[in-house]
C-alpha positions in Angstrom: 5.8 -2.8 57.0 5.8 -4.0 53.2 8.0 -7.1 53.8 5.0 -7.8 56.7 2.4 -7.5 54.1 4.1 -9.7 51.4 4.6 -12.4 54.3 1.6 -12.5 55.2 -0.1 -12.6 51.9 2.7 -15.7 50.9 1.5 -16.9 54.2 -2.0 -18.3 52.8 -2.4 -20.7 49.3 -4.2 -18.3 47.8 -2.1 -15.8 48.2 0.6 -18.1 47.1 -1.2 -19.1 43.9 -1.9 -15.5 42.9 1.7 -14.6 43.4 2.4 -17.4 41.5 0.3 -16.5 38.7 1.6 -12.9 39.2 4.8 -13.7 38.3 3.9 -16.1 34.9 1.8 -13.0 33.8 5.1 -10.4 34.5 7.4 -13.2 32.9 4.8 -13.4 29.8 5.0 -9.8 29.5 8.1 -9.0 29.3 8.7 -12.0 26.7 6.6 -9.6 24.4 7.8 -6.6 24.8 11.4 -8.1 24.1 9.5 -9.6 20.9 8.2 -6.6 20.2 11.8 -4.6 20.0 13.5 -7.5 18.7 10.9 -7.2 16.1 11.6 -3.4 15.4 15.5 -4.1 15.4 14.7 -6.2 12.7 12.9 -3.9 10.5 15.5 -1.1 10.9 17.7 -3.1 9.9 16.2 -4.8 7.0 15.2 -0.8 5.8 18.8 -0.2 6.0 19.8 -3.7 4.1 17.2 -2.7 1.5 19.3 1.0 1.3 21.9 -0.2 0.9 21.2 -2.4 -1.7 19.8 0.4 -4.0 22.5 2.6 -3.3 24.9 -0.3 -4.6 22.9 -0.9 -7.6 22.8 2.8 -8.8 26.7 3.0 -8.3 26.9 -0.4 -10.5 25.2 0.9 -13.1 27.0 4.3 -13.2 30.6 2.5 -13.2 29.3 0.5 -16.1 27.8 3.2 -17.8 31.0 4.9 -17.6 33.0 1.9 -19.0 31.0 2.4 -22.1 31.5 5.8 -22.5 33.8 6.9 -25.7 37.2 7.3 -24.9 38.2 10.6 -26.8 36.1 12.7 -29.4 37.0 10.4 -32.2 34.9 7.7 -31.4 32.1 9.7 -30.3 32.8 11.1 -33.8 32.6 7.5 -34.9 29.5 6.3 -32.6 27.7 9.2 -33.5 28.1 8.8 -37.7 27.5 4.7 -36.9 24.0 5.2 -34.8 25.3 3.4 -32.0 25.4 6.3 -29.3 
């Protein structure tokens, strides 16, 4: 009954010419919505990019931080009596 319907409505140029234009719209809107996630992808993963950036730059700065520290209490001794701790 449905594929009767269809055929007859591909029967006639208009009907033809709206299917036609049917299908551009569908085609067009699904182009966009595919945008549209590809789009939040992107974000999600730039956020996690950015993360990941800061958590790498606090763990730089805490291993060098920790390469400066005094080795024993002697030159903590010393760093302290010289001002530069």
């Amino acid at each position: 009954m449905i594929a009767t319907l269809l055929g007859g409505f591909a029967a006639r140029p208009w009907g033809r010419a709206a299917l036609r234009y049917g299908a551009i719209a569908l085609a067009v809107l699904l182009f966009l919505l595919s945008l549209r996630r590809s789009g939040e992808r992107t974000g999600r993963l730039a956020e996690r990019l950015e993360t990941t950036e800061k958590a790498n730059d606090v763990q730089r700065r805490m291993l060098e931080a920790a390469a400066r520290r005094p080795r024993d209490r002697n030159e903590l001794v010393e760093r302290l009596r010289d001002g530069r701790f």
